[in-house]
N, CA, C and O atoms as a printed pandas DataFrame, in Angstrom:
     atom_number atom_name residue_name chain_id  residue_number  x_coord  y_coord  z_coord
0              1         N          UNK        A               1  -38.232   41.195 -208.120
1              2        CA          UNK        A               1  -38.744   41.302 -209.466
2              3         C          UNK        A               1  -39.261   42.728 -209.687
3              4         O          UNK        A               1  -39.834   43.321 -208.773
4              5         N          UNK        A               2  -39.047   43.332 -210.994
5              6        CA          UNK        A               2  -39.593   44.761 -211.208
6              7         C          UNK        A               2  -40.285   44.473 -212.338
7              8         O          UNK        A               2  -40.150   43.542 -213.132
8              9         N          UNK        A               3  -41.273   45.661 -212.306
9             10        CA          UNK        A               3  -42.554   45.876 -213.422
10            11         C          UNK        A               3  -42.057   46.768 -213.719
11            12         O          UNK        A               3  -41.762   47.709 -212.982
12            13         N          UNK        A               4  -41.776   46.625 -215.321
13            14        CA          UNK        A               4  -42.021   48.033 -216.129
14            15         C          UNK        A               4  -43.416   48.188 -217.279
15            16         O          UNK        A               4  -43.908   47.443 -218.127
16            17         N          UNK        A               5  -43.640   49.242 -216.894
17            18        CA          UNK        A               5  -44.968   49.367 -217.822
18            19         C          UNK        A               5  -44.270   50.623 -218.574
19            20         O          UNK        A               5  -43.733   51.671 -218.215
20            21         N          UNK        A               6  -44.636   49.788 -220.162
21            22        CA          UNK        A               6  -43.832   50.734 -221.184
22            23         C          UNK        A               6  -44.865   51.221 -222.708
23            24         O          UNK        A               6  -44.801   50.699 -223.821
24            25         N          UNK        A               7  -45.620   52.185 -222.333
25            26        CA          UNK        A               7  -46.607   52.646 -222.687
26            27         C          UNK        A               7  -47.750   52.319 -222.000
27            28         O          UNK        A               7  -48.166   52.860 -220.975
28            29         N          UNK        A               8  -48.421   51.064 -222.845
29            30        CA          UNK        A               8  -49.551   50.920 -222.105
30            31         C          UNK        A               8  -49.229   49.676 -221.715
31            32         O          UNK        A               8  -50.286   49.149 -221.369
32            33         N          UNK        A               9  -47.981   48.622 -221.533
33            34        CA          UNK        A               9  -48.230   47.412 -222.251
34            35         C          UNK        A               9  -47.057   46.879 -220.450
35            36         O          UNK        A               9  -46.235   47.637 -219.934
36            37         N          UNK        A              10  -47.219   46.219 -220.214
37            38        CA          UNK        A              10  -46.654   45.491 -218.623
38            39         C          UNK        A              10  -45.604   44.797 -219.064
39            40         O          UNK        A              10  -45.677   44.323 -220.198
40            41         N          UNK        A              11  -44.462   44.596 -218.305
41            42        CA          UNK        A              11  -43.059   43.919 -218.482
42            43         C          UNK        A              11  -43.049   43.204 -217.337
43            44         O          UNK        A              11  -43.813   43.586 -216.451
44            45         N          UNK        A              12  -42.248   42.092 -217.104
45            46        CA          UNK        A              12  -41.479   42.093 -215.872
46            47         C          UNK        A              12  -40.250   41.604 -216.161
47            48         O          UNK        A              12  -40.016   40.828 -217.088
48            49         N          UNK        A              13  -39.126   42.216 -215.074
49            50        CA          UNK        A              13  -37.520   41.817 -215.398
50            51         C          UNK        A              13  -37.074   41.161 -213.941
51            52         O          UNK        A              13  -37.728   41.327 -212.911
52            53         N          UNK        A              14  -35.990   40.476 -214.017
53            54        CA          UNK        A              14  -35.006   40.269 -213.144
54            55         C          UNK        A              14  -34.474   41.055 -212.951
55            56         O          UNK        A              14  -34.171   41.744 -213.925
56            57         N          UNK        A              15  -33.993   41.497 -211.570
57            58        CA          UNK        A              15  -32.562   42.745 -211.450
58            59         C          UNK        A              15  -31.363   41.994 -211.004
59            60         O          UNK        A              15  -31.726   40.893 -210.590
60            61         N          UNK        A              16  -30.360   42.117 -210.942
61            62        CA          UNK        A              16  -29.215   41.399 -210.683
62            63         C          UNK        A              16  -28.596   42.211 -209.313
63            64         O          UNK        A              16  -28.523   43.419 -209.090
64            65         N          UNK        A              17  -28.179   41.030 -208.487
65            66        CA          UNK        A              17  -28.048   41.895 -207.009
66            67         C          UNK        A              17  -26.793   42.747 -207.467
67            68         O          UNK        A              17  -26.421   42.818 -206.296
68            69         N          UNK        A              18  -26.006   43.317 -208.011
69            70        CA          UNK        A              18  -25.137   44.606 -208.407
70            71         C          UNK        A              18  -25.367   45.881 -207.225
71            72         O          UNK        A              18  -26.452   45.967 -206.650
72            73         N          UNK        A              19  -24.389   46.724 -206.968
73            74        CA          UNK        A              19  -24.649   48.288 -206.517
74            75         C          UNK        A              19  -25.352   49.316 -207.617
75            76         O          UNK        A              19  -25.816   50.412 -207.301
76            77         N          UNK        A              20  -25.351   48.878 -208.706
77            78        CA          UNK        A              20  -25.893   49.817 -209.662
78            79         C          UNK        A              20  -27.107   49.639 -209.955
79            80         O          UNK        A              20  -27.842   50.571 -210.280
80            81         N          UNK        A              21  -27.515   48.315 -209.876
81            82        CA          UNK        A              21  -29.225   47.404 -209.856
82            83         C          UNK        A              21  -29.657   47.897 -208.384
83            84         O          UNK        A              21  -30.638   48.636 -208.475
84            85         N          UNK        A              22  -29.314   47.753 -207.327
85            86        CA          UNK        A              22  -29.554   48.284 -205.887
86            87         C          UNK        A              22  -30.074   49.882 -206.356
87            88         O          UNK        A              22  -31.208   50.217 -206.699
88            89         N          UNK        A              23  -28.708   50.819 -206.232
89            90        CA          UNK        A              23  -29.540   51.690 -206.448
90            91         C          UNK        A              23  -30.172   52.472 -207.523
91            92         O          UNK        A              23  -30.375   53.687 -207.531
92            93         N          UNK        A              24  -30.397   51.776 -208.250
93            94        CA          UNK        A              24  -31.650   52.228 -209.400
94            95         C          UNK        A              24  -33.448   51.856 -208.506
95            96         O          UNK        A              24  -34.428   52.597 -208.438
96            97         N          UNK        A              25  -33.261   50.522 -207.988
97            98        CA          UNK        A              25  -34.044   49.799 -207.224
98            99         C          UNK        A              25  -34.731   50.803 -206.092
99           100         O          UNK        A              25  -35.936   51.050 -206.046
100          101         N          UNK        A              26  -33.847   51.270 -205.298
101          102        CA          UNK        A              26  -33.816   52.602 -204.383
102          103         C          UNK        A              26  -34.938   53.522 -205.199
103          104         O          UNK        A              26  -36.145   53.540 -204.959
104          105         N          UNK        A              27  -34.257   54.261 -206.197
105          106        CA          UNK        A              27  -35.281   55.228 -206.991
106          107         C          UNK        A              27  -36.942   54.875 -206.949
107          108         O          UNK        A              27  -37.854   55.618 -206.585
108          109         N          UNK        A              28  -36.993   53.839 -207.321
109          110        CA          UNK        A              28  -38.550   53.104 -207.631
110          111         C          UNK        A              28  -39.347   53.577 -206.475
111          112         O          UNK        A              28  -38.999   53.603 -205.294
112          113         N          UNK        A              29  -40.896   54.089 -207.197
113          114        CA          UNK        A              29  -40.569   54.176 -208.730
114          115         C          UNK        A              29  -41.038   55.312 -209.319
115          116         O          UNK        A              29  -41.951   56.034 -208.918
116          117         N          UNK        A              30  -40.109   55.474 -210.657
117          118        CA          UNK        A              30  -40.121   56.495 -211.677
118          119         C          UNK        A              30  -40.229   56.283 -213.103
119          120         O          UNK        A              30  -39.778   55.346 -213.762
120          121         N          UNK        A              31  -41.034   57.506 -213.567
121          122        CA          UNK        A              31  -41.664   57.567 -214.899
122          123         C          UNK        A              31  -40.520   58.255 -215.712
123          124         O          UNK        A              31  -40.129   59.362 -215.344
124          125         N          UNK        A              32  -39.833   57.495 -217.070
125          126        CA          UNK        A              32  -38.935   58.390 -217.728
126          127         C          UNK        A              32  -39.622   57.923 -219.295
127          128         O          UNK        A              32  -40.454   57.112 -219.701
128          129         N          UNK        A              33  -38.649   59.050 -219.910
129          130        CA          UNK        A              33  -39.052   59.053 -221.496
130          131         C          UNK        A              33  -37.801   58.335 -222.213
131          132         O          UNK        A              33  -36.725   58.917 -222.079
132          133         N          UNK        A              34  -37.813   56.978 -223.059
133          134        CA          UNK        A              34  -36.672   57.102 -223.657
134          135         C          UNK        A              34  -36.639   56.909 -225.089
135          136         O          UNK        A              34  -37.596   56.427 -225.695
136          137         N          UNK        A              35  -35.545   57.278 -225.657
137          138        CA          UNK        A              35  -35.454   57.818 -227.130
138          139         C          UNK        A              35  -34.828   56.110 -227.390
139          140         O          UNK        A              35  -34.583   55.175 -226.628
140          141         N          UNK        A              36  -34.716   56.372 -229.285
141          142        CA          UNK        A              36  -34.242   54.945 -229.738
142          143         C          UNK        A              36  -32.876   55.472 -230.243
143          144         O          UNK        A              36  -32.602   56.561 -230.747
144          145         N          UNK        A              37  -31.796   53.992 -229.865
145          146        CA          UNK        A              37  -30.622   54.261 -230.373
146          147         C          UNK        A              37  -30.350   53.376 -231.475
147          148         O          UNK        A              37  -30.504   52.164 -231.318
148          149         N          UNK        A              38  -29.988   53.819 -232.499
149          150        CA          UNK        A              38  -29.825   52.840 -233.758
150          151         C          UNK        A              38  -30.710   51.663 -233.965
151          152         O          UNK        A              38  -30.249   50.683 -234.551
152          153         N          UNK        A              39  -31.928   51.668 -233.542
153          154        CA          UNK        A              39  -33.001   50.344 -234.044
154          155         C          UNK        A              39  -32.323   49.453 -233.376
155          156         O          UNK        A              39  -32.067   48.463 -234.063
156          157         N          UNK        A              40  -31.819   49.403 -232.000
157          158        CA          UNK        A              40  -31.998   48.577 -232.018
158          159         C          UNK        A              40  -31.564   48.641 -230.043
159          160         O          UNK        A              40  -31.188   47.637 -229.440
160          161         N          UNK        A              41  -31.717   49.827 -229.468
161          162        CA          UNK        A              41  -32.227   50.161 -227.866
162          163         C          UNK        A              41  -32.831   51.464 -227.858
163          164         O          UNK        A              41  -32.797   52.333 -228.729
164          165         N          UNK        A              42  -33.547   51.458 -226.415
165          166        CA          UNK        A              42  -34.192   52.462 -226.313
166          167         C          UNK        A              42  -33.145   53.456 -224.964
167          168         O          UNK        A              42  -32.799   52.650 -224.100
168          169         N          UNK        A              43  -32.720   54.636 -224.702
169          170        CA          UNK        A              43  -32.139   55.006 -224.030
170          171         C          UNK        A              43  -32.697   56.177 -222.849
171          172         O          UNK        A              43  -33.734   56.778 -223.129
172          173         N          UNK        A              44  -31.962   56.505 -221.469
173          174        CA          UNK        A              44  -32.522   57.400 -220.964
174          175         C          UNK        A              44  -31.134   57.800 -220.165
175          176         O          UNK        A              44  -30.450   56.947 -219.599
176          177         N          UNK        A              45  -30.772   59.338 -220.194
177          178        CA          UNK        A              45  -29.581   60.021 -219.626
178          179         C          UNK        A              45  -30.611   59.913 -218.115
179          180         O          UNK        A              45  -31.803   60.217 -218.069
180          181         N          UNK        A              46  -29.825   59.430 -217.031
181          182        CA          UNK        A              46  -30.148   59.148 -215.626
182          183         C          UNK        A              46  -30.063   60.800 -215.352
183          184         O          UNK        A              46  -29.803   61.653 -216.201
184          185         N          UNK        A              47  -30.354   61.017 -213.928
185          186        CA          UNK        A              47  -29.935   62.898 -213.310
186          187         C          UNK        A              47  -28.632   62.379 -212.300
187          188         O          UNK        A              47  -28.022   63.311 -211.776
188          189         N          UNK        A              48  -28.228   61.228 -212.028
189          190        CA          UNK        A              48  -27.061   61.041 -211.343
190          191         C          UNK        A              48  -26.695   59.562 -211.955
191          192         O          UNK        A              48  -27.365   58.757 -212.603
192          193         N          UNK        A              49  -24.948   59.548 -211.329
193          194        CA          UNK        A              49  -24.656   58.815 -211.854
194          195         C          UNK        A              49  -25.031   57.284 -210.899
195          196         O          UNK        A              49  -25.746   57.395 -209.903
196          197         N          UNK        A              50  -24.460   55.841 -211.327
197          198        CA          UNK        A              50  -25.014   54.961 -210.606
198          199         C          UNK        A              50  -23.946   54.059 -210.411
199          200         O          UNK        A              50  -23.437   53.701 -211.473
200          201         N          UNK        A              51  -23.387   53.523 -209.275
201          202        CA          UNK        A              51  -21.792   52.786 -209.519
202          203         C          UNK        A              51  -21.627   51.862 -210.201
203          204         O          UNK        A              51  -22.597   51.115 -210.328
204          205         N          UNK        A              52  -20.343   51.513 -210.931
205          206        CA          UNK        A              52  -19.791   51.215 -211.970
206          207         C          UNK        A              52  -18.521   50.280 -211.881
207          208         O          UNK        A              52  -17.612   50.120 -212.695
208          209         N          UNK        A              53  -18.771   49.621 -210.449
209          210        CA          UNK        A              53  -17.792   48.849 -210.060
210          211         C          UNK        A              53  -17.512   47.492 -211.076
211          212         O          UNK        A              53  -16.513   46.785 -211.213
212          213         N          UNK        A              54  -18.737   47.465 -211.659
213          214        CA          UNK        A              54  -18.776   46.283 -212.050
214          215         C          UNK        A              54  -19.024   46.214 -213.897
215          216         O          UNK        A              54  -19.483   45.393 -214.691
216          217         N          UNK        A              55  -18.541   47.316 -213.953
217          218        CA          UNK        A              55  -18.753   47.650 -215.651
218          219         C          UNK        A              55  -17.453   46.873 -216.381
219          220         O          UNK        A              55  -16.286   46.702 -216.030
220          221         N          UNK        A              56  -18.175   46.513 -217.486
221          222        CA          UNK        A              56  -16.942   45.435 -218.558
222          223         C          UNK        A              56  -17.844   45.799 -220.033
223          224         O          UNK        A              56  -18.748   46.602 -220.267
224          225         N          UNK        A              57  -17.001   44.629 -221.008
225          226        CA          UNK        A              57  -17.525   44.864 -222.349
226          227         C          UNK        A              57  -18.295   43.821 -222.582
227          228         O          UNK        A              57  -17.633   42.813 -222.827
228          229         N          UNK        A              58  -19.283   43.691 -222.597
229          230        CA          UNK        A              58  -19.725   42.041 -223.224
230          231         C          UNK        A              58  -19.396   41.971 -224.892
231          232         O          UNK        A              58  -19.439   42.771 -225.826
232          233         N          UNK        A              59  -19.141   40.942 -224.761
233          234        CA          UNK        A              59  -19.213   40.462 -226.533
234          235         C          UNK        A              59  -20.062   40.730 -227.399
235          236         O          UNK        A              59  -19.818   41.346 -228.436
236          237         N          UNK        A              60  -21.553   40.130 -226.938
237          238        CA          UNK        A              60  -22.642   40.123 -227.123
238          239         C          UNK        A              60  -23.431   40.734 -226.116
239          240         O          UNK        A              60  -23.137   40.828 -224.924
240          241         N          UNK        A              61  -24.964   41.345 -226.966
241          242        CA          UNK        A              61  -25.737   42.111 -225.630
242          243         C          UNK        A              61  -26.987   41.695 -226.482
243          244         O          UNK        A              61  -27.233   41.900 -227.671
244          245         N          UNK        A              62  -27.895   40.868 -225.238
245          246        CA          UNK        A              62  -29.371   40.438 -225.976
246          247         C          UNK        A              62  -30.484   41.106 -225.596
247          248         O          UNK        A              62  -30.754   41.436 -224.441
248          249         N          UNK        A              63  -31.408   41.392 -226.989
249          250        CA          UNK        A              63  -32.729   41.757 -226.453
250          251         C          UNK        A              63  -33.126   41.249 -224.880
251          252         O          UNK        A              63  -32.823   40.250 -224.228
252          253         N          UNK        A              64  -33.912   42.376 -224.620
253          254        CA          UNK        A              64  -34.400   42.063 -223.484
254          255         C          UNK        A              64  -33.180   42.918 -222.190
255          256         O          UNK        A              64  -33.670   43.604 -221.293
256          257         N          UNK        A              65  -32.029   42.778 -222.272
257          258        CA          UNK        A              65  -31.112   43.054 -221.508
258          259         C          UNK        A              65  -31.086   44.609 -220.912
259          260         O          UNK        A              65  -30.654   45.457 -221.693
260          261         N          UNK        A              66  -31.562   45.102 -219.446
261          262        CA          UNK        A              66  -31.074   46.262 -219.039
262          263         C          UNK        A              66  -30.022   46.481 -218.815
263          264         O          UNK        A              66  -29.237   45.583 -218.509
264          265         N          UNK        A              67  -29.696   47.679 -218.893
265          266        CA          UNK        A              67  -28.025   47.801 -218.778
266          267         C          UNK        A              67  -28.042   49.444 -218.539
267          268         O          UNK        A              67  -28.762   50.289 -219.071
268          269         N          UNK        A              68  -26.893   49.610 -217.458
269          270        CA          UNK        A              68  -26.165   51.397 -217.500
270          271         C          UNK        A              68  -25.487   51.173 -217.979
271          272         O          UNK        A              68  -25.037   50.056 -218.233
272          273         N          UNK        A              69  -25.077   52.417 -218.358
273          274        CA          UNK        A              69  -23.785   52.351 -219.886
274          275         C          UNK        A              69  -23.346   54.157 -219.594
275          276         O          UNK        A              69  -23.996   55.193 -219.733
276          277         N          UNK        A              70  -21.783   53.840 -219.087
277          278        CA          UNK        A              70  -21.478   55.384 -218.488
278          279         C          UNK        A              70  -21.491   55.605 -217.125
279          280         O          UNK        A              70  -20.611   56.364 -216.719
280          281         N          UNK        A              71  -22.302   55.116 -216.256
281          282        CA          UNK        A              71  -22.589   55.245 -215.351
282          283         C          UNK        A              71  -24.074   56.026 -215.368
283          284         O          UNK        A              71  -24.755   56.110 -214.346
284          285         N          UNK        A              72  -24.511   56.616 -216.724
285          286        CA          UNK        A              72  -25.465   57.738 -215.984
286          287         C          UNK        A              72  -26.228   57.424 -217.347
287          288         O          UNK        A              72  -26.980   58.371 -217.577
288          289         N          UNK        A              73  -26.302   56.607 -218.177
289          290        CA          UNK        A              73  -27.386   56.023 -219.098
290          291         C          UNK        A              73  -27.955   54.816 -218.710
291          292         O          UNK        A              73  -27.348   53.819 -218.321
292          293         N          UNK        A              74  -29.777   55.035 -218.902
293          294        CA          UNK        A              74  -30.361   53.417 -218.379
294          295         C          UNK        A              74  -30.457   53.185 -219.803
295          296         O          UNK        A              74  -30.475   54.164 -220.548
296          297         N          UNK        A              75  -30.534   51.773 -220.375
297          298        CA          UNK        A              75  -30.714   51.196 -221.278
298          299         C          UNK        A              75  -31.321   49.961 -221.813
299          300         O          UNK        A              75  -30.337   49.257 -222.037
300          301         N          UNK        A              76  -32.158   49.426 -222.080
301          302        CA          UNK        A              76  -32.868   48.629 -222.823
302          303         C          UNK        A              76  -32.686   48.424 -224.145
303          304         O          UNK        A              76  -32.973   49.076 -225.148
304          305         N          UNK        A              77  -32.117   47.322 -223.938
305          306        CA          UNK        A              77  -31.989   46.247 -225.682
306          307         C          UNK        A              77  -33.282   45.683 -225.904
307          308         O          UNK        A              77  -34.059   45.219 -225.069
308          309         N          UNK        A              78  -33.435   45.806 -227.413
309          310        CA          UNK        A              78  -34.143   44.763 -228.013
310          311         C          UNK        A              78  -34.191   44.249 -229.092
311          312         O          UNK        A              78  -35.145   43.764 -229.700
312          313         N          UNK        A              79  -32.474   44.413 -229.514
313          314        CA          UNK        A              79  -32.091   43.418 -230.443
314          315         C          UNK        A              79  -31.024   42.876 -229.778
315          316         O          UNK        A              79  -30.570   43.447 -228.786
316          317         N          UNK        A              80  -30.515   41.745 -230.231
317          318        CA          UNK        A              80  -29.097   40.726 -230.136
318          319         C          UNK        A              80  -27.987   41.372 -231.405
319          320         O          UNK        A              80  -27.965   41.287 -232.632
320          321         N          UNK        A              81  -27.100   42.057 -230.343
321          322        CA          UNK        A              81  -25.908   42.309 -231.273
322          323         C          UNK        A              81  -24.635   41.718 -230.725
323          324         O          UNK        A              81  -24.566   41.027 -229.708
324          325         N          UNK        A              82  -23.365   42.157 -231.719
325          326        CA          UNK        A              82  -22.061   42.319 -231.022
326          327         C          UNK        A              82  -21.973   43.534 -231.023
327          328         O          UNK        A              82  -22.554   44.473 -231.567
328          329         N          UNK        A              83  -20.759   43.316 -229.990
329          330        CA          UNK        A              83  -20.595   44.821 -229.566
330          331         C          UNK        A              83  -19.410   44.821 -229.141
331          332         O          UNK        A              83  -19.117   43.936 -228.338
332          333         N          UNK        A              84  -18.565   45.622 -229.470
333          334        CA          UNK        A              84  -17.408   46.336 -229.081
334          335         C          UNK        A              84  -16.716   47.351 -228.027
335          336         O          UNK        A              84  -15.545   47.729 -227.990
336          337         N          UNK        A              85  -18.010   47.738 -227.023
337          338        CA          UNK        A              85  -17.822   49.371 -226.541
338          339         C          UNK        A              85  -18.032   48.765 -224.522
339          340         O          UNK        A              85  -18.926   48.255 -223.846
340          341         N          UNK        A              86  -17.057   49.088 -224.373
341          342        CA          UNK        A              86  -17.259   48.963 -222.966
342          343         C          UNK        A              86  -18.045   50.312 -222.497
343          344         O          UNK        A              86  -18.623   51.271 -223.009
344          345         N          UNK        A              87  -17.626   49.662 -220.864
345          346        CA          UNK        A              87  -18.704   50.597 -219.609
346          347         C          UNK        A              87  -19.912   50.127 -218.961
347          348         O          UNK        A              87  -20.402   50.652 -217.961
348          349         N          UNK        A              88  -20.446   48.958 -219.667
349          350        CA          UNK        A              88  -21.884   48.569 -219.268
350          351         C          UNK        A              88  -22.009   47.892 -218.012
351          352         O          UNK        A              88  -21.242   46.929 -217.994
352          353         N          UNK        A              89  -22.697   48.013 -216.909
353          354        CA          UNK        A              89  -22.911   47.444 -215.677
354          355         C          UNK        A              89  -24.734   46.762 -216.260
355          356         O          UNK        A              89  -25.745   47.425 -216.494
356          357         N          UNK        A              90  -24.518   45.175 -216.333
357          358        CA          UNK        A              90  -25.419   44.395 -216.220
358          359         C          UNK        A              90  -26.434   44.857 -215.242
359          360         O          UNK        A              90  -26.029   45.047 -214.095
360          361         N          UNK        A              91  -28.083   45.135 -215.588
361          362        CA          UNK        A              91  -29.041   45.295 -214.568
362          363         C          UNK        A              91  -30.057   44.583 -213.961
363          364         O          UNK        A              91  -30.768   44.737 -212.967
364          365         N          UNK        A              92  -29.887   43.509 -215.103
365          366        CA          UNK        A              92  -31.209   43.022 -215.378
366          367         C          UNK        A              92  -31.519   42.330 -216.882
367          368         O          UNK        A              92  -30.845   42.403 -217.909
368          369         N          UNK        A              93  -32.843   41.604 -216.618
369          370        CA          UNK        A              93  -33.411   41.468 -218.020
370          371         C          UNK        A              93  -34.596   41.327 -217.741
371          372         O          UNK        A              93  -35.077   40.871 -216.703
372          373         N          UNK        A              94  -35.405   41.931 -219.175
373          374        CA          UNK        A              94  -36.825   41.617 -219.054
374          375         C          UNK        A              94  -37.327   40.119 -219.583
375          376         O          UNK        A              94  -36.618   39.414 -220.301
376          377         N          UNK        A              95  -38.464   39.790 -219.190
377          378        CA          UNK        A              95  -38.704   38.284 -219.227
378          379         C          UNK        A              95  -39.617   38.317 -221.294
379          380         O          UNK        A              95  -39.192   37.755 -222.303
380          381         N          UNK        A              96  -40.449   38.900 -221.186
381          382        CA          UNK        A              96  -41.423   39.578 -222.559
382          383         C          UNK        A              96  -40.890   39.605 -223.775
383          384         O          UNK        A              96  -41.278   40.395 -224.636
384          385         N          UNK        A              97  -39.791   38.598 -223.991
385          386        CA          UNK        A              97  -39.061   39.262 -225.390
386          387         C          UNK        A              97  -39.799   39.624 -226.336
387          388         O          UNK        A              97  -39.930   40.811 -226.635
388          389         N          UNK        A              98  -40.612   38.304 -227.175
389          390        CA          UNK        A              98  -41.093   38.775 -227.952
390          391         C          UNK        A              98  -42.031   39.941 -228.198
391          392         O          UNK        A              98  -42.098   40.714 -229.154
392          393         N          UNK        A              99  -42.776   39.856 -227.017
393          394        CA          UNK        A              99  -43.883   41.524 -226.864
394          395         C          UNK        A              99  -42.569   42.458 -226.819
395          396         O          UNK        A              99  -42.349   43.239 -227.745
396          397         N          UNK        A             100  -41.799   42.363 -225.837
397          398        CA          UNK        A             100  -41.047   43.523 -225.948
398          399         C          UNK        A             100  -40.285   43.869 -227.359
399          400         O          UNK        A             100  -40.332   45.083 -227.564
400          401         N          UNK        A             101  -39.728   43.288 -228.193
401          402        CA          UNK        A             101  -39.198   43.400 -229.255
402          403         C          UNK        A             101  -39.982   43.927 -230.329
403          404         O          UNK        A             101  -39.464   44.719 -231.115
404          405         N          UNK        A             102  -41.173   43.575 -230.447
405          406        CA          UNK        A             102  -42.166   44.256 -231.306
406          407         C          UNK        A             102  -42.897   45.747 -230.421
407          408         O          UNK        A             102  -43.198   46.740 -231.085
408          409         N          UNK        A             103  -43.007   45.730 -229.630
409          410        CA          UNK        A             103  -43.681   47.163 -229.174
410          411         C          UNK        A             103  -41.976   48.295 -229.416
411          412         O          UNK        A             103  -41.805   49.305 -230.098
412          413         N          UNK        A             104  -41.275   47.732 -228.760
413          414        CA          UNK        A             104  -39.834   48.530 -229.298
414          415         C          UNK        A             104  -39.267   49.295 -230.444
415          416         O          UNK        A             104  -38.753   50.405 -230.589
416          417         N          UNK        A             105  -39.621   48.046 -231.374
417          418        CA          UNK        A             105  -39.103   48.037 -233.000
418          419         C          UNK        A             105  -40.320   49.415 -233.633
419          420         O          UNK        A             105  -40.077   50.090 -234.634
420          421         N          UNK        A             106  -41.614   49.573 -232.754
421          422        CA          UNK        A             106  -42.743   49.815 -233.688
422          423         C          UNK        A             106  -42.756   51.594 -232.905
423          424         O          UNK        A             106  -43.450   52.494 -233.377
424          425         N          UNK        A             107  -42.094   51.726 -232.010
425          426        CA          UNK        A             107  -42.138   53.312 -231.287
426          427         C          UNK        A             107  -40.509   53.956 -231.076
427          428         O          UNK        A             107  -39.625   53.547 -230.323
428          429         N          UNK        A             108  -40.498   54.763 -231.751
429          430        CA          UNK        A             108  -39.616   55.573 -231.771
430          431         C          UNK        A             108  -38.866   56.473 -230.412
431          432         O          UNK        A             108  -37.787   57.053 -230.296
432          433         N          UNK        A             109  -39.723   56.311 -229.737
433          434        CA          UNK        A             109  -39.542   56.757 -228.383
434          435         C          UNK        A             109  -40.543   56.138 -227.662
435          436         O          UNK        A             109  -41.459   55.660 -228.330
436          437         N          UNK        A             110  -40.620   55.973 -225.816
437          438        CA          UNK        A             110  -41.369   55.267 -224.806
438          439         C          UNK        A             110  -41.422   55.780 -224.337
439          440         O          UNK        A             110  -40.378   56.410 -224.166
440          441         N          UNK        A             111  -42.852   56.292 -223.368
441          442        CA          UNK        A             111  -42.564   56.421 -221.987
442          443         C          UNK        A             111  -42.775   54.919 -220.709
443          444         O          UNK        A             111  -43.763   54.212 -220.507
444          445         N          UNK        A             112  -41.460   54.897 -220.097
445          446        CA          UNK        A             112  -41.615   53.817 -219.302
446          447         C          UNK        A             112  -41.839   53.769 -217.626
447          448         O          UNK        A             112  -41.236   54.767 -217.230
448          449         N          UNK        A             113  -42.294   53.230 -216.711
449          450        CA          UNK        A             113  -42.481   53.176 -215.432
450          451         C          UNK        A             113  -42.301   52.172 -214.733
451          452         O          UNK        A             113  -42.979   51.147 -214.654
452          453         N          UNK        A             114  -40.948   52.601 -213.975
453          454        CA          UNK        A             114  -40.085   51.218 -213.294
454          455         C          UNK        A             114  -40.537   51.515 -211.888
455          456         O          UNK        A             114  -40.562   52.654 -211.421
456          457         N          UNK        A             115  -40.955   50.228 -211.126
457          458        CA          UNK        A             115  -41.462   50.018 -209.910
458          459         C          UNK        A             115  -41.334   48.477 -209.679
459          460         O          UNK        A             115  -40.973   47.640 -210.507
460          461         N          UNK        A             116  -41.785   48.237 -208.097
461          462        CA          UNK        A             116  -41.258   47.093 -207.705
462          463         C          UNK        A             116  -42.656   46.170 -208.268
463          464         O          UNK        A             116  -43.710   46.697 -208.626
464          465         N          UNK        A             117  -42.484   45.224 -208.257
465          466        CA          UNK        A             117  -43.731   44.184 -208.450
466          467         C          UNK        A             117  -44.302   43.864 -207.240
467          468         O          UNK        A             117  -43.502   43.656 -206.327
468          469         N          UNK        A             118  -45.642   43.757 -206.956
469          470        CA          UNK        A             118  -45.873   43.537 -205.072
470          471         C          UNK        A             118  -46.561   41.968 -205.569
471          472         O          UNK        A             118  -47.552   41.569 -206.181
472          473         N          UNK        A             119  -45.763   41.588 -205.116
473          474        CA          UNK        A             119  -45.868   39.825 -204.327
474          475         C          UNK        A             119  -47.103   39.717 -203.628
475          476         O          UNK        A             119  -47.391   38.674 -203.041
């Protein structure tokens, strides 16, 4: 299980056993800034890329849902769309929708801090 604390406010997500969830997991943990993409994710260009063995298109992508996209973008949904655009390697999801969906919708940019949760 991972904690993200995204401003001031605590998350926790599932990671999905993946090579690209592994090593993001590895990194932990680190403080990044991310910008908003069309109202409706928040984004962050990685400094390397992360494997992509397992990248496809989903149909649909729901709030809450982490995702790389490219290999070298982390990403956080927090709306439910369709979607058309491959590349995305599934990471995770956060559990917080509704907190998360409103602190999201209401900041234009985050700073977030991904680390492990200690049991």
């Amino acid at each position: 299980m991972i904690r993200i604390k995204i401003n001031d406010q605590i998350f926790t997500a599932d990671f999905n056993d993946v090579p690209a969830a592994n090593e993001l997991i590895e990194k932990m943990p680190f403080t990044i800034h991310m910008s908003d993409l069309n109202n409706k994710e928040k984004y962050y260009y990685l400094d390397c890329s992360l494997s992509s063995a397992t990248a496809y298109c989903p149909s649909t992508i729901y709030e809450g849902e982490i995702m790389c996209w490219s290999r070298d973008t982390l990403v956080i949904f927090y709306r439910t769309f369709s979607n058309s655009y491959g590349g995305y390697v599934k990471l995770g999801r956060i559990k917080e929708l509704d907190e998360l969906t409103s602190l999201l919708k209401k900041n234009q940019s985050i700073e977030a801090t991904f680390s492990l949760l200690e049991e």
